[in-house]
MMTF fields as JSON, N, C-alpha, C and O atoms, coordinates in Angstrom:
{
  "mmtfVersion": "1.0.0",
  "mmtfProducer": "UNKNOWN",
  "numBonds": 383,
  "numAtoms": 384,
  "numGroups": 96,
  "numChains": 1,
  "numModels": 1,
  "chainsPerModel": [1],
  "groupsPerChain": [96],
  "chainIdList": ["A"],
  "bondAtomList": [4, 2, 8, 6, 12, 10, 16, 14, 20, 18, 24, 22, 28, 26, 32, 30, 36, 34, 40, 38, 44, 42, 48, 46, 52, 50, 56, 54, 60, 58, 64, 62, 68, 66, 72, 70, 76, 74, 80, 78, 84, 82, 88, 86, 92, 90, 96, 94, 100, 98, 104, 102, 108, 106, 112, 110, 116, 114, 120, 118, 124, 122, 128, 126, 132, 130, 136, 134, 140, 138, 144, 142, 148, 146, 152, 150, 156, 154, 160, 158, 164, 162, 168, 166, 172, 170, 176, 174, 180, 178, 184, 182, 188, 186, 192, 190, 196, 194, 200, 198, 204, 202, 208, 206, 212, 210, 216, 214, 220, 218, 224, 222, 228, 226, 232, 230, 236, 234, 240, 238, 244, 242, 248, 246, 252, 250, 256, 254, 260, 258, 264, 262, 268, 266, 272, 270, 276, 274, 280, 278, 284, 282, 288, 286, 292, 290, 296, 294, 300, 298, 304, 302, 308, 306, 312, 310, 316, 314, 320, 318, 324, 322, 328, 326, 332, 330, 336, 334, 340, 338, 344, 342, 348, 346, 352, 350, 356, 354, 360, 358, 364, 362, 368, 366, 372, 370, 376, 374, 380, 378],
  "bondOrderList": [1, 1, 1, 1, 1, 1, 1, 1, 1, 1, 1, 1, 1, 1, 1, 1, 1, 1, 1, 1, 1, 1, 1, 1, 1, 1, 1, 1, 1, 1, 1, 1, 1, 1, 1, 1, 1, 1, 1, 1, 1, 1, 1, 1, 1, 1, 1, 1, 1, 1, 1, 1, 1, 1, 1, 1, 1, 1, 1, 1, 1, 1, 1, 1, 1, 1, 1, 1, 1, 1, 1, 1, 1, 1, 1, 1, 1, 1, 1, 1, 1, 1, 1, 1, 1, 1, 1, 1, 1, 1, 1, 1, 1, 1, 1],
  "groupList": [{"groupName": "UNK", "atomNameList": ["N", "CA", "C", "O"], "elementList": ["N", "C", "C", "O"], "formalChargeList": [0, 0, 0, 0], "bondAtomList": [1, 0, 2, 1, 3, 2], "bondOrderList": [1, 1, 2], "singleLetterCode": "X", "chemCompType": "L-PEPTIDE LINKING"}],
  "groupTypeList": [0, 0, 0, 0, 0, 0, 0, 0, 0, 0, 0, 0, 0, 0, 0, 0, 0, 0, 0, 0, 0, 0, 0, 0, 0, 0, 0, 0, 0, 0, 0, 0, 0, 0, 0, 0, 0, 0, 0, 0, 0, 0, 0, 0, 0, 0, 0, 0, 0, 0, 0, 0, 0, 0, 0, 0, 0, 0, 0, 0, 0, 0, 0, 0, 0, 0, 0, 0, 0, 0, 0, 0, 0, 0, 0, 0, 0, 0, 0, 0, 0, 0, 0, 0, 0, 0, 0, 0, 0, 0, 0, 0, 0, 0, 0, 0],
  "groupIdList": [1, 2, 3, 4, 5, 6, 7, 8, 9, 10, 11, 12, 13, 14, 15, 16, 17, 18, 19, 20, 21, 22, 23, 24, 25, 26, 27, 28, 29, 30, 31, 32, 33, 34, 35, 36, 37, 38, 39, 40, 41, 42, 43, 44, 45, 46, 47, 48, 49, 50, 51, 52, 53, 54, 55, 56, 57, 58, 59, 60, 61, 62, 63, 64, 65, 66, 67, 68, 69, 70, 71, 72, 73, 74, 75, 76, 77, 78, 79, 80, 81, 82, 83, 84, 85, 86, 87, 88, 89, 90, 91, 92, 93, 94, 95, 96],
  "secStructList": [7, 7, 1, 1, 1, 3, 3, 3, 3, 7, 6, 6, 1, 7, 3, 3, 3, 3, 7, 7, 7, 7, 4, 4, 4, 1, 1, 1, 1, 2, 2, 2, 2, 2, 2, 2, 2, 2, 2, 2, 2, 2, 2, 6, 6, 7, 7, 2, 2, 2, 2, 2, 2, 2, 2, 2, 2, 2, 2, 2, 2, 2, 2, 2, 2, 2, 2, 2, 2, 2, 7, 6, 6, 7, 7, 7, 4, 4, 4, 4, 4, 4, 4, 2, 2, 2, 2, 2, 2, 2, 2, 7, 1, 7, 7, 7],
  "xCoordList": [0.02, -0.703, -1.613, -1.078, -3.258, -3.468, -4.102, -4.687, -4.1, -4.877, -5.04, -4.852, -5.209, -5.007, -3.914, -3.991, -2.888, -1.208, -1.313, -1.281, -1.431, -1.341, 0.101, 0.633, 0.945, 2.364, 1.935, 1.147, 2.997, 2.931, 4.665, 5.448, 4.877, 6.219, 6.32, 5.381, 7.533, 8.121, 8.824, 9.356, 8.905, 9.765, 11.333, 12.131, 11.278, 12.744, 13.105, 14.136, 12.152, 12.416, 11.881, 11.778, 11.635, 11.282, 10.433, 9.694, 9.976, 8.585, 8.081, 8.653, 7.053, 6.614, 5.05, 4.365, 5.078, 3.953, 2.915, 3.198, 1.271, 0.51, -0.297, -0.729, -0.351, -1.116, -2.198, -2.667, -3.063, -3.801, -5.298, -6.259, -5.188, -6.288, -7.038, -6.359, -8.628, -9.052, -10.214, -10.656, -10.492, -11.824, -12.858, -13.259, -13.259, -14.212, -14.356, -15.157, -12.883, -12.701, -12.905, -12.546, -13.505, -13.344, -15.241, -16.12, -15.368, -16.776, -17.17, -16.308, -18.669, -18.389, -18.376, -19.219, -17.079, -17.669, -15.97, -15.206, -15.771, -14.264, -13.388, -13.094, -12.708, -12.312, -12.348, -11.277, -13.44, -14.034, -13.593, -13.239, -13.758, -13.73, -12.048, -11.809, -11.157, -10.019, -9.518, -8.371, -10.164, -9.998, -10.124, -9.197, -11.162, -11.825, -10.923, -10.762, -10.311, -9.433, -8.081, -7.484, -7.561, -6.215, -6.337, -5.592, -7.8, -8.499, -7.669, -6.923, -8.716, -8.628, -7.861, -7.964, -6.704, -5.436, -4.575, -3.682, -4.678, -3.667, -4.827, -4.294, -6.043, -6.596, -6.369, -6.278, -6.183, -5.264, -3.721, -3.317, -2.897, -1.76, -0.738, 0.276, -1.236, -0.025, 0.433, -0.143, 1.568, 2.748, 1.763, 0.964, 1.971, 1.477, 1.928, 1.082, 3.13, 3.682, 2.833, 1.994, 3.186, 2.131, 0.594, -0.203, 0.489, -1.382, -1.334, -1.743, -0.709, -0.512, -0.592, -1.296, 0.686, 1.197, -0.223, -0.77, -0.748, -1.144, -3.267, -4.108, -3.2, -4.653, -4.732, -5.626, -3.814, -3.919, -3.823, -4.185, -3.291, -3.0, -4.405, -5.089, -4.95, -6.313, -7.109, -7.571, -7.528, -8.339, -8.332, -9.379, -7.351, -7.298, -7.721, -8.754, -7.075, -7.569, -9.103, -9.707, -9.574, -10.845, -11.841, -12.922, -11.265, -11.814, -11.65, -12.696, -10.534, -10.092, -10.909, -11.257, -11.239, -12.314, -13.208, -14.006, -14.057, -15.64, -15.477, -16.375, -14.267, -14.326, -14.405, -15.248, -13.656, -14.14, -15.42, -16.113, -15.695, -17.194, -18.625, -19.487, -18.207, -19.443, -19.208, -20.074, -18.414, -17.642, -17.13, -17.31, -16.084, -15.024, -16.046, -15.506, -17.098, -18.123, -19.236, -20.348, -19.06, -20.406, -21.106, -22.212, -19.663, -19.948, -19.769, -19.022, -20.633, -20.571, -19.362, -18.445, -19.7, -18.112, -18.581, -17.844, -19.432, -20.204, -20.042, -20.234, -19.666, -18.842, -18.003, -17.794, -17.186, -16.094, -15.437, -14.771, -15.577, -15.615, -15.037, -13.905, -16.612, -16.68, -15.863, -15.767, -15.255, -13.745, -12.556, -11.664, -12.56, -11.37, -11.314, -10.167, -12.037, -11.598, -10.964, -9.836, -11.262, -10.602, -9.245, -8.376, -9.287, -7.93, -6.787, -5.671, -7.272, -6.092, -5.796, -4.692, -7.014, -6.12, -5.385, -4.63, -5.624, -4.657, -3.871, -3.063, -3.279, -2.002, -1.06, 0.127, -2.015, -1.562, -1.044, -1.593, -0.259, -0.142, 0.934, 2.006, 0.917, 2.064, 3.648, 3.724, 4.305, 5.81, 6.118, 5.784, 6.481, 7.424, 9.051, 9.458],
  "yCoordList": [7.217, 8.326, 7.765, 7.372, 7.666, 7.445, 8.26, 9.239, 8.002, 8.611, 8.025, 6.809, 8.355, 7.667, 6.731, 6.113, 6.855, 6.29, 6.436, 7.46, 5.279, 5.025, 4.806, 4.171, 5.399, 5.464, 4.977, 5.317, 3.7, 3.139, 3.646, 3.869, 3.719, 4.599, 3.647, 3.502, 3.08, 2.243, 3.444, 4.25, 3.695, 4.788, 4.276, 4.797, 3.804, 3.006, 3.799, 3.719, 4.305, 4.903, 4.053, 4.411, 3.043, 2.042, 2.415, 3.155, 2.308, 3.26, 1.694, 0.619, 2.144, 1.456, 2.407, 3.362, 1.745, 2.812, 1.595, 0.436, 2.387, 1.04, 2.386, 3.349, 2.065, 2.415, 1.851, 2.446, 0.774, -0.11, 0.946, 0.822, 1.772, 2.288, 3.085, 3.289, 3.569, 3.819, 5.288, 5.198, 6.023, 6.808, 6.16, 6.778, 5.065, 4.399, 3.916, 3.538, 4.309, 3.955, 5.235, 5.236, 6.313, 7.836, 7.639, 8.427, 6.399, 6.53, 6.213, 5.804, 6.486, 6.436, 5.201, 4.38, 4.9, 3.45, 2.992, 2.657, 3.109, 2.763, 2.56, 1.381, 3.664, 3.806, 3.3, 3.069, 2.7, 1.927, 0.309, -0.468, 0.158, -1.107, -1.149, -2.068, -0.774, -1.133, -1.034, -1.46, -0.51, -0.431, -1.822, -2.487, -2.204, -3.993, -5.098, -6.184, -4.614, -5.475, -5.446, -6.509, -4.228, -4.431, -5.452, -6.4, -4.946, -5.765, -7.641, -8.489, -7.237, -8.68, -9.698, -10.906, -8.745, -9.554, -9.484, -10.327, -8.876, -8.732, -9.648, -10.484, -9.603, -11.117, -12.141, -13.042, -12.535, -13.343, -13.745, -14.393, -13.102, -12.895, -12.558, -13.212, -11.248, -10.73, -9.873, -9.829, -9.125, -8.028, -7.323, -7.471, -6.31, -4.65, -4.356, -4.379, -4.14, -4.155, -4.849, -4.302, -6.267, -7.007, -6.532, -6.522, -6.246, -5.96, -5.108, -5.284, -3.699, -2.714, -2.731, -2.117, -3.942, -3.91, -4.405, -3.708, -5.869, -7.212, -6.04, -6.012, -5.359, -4.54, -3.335, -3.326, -2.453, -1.932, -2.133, -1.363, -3.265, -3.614, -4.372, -3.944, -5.775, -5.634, -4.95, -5.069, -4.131, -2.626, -2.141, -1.836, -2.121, -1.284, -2.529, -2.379, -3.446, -4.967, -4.844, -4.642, -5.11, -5.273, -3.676, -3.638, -2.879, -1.386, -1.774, -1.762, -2.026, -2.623, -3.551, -3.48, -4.536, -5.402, -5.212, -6.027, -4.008, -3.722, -2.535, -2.259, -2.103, -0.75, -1.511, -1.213, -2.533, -3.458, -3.877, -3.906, -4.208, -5.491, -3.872, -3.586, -3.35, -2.449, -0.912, -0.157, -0.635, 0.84, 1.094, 0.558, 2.699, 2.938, 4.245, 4.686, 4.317, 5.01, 4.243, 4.767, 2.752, 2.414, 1.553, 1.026, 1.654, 0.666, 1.187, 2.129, 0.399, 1.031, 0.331, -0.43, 0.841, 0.112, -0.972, -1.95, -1.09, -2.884, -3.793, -4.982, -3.396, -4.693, -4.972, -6.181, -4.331, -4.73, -5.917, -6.564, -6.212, -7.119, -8.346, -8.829, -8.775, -9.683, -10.597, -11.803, -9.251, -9.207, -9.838, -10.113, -10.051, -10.011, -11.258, -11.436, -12.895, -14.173, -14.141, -14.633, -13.805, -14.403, -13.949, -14.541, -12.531, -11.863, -12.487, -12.752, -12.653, -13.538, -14.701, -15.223, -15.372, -17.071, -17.004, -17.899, -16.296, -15.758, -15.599, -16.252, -14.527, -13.877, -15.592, -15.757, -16.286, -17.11, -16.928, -16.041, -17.528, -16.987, -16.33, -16.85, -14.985, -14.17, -14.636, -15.223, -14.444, -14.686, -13.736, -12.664, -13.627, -12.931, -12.602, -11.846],
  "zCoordList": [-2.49, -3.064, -4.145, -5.182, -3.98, -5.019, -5.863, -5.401, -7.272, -8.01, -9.624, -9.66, -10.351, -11.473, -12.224, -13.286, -11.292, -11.076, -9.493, -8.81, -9.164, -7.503, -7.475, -8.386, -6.261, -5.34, -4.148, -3.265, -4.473, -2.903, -2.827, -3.751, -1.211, -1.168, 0.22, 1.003, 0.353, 2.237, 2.915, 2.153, 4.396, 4.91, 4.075, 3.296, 4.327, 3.627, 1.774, 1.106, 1.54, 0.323, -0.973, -2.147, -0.467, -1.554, -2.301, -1.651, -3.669, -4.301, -5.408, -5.587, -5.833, -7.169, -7.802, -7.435, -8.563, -9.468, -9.843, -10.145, -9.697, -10.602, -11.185, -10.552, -12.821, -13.579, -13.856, -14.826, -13.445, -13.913, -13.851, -14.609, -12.955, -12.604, -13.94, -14.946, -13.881, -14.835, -14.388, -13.242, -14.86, -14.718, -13.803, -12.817, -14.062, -13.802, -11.805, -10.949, -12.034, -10.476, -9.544, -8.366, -10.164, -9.543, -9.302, -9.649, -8.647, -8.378, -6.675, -5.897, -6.238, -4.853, -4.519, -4.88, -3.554, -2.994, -3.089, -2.184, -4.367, -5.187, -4.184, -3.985, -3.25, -1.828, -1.216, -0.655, -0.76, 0.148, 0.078, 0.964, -1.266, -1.825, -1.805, -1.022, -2.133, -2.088, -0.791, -0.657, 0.372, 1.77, 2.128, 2.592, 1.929, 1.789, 1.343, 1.901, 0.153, -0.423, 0.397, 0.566, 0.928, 1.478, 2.5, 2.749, 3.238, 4.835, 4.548, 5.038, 3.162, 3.291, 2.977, 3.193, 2.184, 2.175, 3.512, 3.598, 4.226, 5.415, 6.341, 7.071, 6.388, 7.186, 6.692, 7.526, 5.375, 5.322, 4.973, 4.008, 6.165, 6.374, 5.223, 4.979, 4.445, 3.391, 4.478, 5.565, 4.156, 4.821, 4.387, 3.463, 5.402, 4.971, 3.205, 2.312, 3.01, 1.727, 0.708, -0.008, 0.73, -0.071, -0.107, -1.046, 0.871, 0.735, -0.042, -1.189, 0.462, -0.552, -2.089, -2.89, -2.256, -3.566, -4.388, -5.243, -3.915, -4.467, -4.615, -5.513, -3.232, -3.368, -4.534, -5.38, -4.471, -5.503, -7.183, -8.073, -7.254, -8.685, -9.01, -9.94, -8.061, -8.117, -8.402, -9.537, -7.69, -7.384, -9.023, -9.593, -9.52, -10.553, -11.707, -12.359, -11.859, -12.655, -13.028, -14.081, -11.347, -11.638, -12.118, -12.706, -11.774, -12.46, -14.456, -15.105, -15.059, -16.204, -16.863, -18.042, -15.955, -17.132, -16.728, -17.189, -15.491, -15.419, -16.933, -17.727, -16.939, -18.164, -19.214, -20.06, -19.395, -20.802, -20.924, -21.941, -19.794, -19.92, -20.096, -20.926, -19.0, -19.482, -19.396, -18.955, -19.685, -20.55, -18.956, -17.863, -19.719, -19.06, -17.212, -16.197, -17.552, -16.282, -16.467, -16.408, -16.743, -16.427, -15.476, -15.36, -14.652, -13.483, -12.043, -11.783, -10.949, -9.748, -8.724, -9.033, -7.529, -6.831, -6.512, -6.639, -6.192, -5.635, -6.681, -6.428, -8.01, -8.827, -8.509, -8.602, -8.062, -7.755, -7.388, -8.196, -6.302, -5.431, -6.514, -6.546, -7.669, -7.572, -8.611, -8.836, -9.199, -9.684, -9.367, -10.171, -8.234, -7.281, -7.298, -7.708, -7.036, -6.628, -8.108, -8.077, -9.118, -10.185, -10.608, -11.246, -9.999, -10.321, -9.678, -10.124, -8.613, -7.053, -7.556, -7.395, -8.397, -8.48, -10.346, -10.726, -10.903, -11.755, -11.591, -12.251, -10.502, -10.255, -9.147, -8.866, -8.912, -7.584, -6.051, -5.396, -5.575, -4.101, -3.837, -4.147, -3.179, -2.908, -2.255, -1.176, -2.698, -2.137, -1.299, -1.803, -0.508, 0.206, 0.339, 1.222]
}
């Protein structure tokens, strides 16, 4: 479920919460772009789960320091993106 507190939920009951998200991400494209990001962690072979987990916390990261770098609505979704190589080798490579 997302929204300003994204729910990822497993049939299994499993839940977790990401708050990272910001205003800034309620723009057009935003959607799109974290659609991109799940893509592209599961092309390169994360679990469904992981993509989930590892895309949305991204997604929201990089919404976080476009709201720092150039205010909390002042950025479009096509920044996004370019957010992302730096966030991934920060965080490093997913475990399973």
């Amino acid at each position: 479920m997302k929204g300003g507190c994204t729910r990822i939920v497993t049939p299994q009951g499993e839940a977790w919460e990401c708050d990272r998200g910001n205003v800034g991400l309620a723009t057009s494209g935003s959607g799109d772009t974290l659609a991109g990001i799940l893509a592209g962690l599961l092309a390169r072979g994360a679990t469904p789960l992981q993509a989930a987990l590892w895309g949305v916390y991204v997604h929201g990261e990089a919404g976080r320091r476009l709201a720092a770098d150039q205010g909390p609505v002042g950025f479009l979704a096509r920044m996004l993106p370019g957010e992302v190589p730096a966030i991934l080798a920060a965080l490093g490579p997913p475990h399973g």
